[in-house]
N, C-alpha and C positions, 0 to 999 in steps of 0.2 A: 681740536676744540673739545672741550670738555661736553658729553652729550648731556650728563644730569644739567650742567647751568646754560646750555640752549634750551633744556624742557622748561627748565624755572622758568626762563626769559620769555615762552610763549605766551602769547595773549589768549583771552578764552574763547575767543573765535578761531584762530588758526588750532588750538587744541580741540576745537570741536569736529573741523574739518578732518582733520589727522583720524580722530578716532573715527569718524565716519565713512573713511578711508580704508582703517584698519577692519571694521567690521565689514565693509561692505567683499573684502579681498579674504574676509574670512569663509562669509556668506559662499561665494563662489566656488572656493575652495572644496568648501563640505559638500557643495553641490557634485562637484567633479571627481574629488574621492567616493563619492555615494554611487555615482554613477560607475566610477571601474569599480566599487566592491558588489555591486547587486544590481549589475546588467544581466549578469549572464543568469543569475536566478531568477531575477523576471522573465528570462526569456525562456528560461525552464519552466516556471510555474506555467506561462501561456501554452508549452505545448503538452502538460500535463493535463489541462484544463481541457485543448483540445481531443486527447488519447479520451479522457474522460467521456467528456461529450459522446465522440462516438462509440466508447464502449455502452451509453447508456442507450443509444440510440439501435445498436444492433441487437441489447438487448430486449427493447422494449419491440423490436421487428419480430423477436426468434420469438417471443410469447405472445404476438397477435399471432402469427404464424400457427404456434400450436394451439393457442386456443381456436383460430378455425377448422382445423386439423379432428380436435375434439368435439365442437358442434357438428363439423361434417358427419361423425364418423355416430356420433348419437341420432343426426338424425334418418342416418342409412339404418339403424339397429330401427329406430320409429319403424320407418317406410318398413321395413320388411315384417314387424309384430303386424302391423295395421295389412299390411298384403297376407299372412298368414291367419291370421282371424276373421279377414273378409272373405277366402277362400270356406273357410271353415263353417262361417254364416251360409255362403251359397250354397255348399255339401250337407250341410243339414236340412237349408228348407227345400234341397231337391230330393234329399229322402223323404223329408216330410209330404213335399206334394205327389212322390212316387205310391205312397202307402193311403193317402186320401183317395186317388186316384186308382187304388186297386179295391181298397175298401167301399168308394162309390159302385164298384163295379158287381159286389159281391149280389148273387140274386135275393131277390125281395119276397120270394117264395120258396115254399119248396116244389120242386118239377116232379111232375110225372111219370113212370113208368117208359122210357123208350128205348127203342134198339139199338144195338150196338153202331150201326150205320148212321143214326140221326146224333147218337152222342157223339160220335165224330163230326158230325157238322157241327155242330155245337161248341165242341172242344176248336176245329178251326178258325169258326167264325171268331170267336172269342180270343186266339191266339194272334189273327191277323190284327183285331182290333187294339192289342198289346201293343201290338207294333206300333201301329198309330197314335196311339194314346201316348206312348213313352215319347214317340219322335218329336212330339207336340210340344212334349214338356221339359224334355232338351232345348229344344228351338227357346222357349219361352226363357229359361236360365242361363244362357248363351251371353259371356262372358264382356261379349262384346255389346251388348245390351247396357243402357244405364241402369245403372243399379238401387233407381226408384221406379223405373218401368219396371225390370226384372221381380221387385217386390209387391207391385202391383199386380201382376199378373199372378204371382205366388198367391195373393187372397180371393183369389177368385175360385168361386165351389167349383168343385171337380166333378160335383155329381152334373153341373151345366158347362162341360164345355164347348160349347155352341158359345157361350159367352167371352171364353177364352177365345176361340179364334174370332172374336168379333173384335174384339181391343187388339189383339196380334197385328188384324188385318187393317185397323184405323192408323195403327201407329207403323205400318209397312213393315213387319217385322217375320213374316210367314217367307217361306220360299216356294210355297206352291199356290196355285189359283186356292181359294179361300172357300170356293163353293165344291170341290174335292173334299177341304175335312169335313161340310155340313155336312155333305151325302154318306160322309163314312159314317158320321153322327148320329144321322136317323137312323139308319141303318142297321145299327149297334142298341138305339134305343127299343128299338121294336122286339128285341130280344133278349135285353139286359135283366130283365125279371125271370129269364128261367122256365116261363111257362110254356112256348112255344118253340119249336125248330126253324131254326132257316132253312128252304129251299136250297136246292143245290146253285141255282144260280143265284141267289143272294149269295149264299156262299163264296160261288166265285167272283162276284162281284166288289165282296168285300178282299179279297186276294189281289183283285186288281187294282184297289185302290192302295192299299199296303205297299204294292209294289211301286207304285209311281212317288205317292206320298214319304215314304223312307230311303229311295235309293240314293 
């Protein structure tokens, strides 16, 4: 059979049929050549995508990573300026209170003509009361202190420490009975002007209280 005069002879219905036959067996086709030429590249791009992914994600770990790495390490350099200059605060106002506290002490006359045996009471009593005075003022800058009591106590005159162990002793900060430093206190004031000697048992007395108060 001649196929041009069976095409002739079609009706435009079975020609419509045919061709939407032929299209549809094309459709498919292209569908299925599509599919074996760029399987395996989509199935490449997906695990490029994935490789991707997680490179981005290890990335973005290893830079939180060192950025905490960087704050850590900024704020141990902080902590240690701020621990270095607070040490250096407290070593100043303990020199400062050291030199108030020596300067308080300096006599408010000039003394009199005495012997060599009384200026050594003198020099003692005065030497014991060093002791005292300094241990006080250790005790009061003591580390372990807060460091707005510690400054509190720093403003307090030196020429009244009688007031200083009064705040010491309100905020329980002393290590010995409280009526010890007054007694050293009077004690010290009665002769802190230079005019007069202490007895030998004031003397010793202020020895004894050095001793208990500092050891």
């Amino acid at each position: 059979m001649d196929f041009s005069e069976t095409w002739a002879n079609l009706t435009q219905a079975q020609g419509t049929v045919i061709g939407a036959v032929i299209t549809m067996t094309a459709a498919v086709g292209g569908v299925i050549l599509g599919w074996l030429l760029f399987s395996g590249r989509v199935k490449s791009l997906e695990e490029a995508l994935k490789v991707s992914e997680a490179s981005v994600q290890n990335h973005l770990q290893d830079s939180e990573s060192r950025l905490q790495e960087h704050l850590r390490l900024r704020q141990a350099a902080f902590d240690e300026y701020a621990s270095v200059q607070k040490e250096t605060l407290s070593s100043l106002m303990r020199q400062l209170t050291q030199v108030s506290g020596s300067v308080a002490d300096i006599p408010t006359s000039a003394s009199s003509p005495v012997s060599p045996n009384q200026q050594e009471d003198r020099d003692s009593l005065r030497a014991d009361w060093t002791r005292i005075r300094d241990h006080l003022d250790t005790i009061a800058d003591d580390a372990k202190i807060d460091g707005r009591t510690r400054a509190k106590y720093a403003r307090v005159d030196r020429r009244q420490y009688g007031e200083l162990v009064t705040a010491m002793d309100n905020d329980h900060n002393l290590d010995a009975d409280a009526a010890l430093y007054r007694e050293a206190i009077d004690l010290w004031h009665k002769f802190r002007n230079g005019r007069s000697t202490p007895s030998k048992p004031e003397v010793q007395k202020m020895q004894e209280l050095a001793e208990k108060l500092t050891r």
